[in-house]
N, C-alpha and C positions, 0 to 999 in steps of 0.2 A: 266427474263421472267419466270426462274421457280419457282421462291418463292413468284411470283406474282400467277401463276396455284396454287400455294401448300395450298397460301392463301387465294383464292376464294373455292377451294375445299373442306378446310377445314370447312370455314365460312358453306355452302354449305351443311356437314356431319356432325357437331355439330345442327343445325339449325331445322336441318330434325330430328337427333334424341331426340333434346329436344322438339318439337314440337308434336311426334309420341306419346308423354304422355299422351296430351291431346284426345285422343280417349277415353280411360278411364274415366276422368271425363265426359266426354259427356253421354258413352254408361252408366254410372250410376245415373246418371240425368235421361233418359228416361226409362230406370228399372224404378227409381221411381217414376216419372209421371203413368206410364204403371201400377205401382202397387197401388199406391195412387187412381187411377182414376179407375181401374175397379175392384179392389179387395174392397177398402176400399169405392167408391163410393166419392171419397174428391179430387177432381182435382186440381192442382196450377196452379198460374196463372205464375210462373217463371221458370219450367223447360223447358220446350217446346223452349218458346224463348232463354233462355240462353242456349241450348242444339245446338241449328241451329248454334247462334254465335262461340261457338265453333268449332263444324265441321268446320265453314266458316274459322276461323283463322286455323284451321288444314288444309284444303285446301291450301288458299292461302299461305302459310307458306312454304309449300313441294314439291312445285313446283322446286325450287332449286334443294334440294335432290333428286329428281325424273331423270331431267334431270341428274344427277353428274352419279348417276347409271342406265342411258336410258332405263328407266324403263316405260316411257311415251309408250303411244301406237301409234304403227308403221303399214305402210303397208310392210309387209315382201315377197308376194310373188316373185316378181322380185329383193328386193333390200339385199336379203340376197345369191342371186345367184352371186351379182355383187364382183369384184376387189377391194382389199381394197380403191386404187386410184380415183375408179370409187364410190364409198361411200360415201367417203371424197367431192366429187364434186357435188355428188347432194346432198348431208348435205349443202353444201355451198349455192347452188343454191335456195335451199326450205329456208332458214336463212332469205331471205329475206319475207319471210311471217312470221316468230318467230319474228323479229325484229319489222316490222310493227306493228303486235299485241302487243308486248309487251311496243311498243314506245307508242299506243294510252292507253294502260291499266296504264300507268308510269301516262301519263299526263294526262287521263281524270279523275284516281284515285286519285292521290293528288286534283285537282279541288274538287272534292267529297268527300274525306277525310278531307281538309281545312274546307270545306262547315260545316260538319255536326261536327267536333272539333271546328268553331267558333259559334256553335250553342248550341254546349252541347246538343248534338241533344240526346232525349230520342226514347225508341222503341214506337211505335201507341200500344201499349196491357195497359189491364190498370195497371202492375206492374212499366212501364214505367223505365226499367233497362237504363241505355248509351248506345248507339248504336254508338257510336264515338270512341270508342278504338277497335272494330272488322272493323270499318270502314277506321282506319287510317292502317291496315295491308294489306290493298289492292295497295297502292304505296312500302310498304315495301317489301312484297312478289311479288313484281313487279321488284323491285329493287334487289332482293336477283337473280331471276332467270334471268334478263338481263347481270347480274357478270357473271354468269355459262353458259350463252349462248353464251358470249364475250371470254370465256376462251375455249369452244367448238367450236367457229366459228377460234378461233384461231389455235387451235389442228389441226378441218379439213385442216386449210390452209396448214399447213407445210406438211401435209399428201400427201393433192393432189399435193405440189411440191414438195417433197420426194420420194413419192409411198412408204413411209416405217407408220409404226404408230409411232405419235409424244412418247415420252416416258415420257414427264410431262408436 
């Protein structure tokens, strides 16, 4: 079990930080929309769009590494008063809406990623870039954070029947 944690975790922390890259090319994409467009008066028709795609795959992409370091946002006023034991058990309990979601974002996003990968589906702008490779990261990055939720749902459990914190 533990080199199974060791190896979702890691998947998990390489993923997030090769991912974290792509902010960069984004925010220099809209620099130069931003500068093309109202300094030089010469608008493109491809930063804009291919600037969203990336955010979008930066998004979905991090959701892993987010949950790995529970960096997600929490309601903390009562649940940072509670017992490790008492943490662990409502992490478990609330699991069951993480999972739902992510069970319906697995399946309805491969249906949607299939969709627009057998279409070679282009974006509606008229540069008309693939919209199929930031679309096909919606089951992956679905996929990435159901691993780290399964290795989290697991932790809690030996938690709430330990009362101690899992250690991998």
């Amino acid at each position: 079990m533990k080199r199974v944690f060791a190896a979702i975790d890691a998947t998990s922390d390489w993923s997030g930080k090769i991912v974290s890259w792509l902010i960069y090319s984004g925010i220099v994409m809209l620099v130069y929309e931003i500068v093309a467009r109202h300094i030089f008066n010469a608008p493109t028709i491809w930063a804009h769009g291919t600037s969203q795609r990336i955010f979008a795959v930066y998004y979905l992409l991090a959701g892993a590494y987010v949950l790995l370091y529970k960096a997600h946002i929490n309601m903390d006023l009562f649940y940072n008063r509670f017992p490790l034991r008492t943490k662990a058990i409502v992490d478990l309990i609330t699991s069951v809406s993480f999972f739902a979601f992510i069970g319906v974002l697995l399946w309805h996003g491969s249906d949607f990623a299939w969709t627009s990968l057998s279409n070679l589906e282009p974006c509606h702008t008229p540069f008309r870039a693939p919209i199929y490779p930031a679309k096909l990261m919606v089951p992956l990055g679905a996929l990435l954070i159901l691993l780290q939720g399964l290795a989290k749902f697991s932790r809690d459990f030996i938690t709430a029947i330990t009362g101690r914190q899992c250690e991998y």
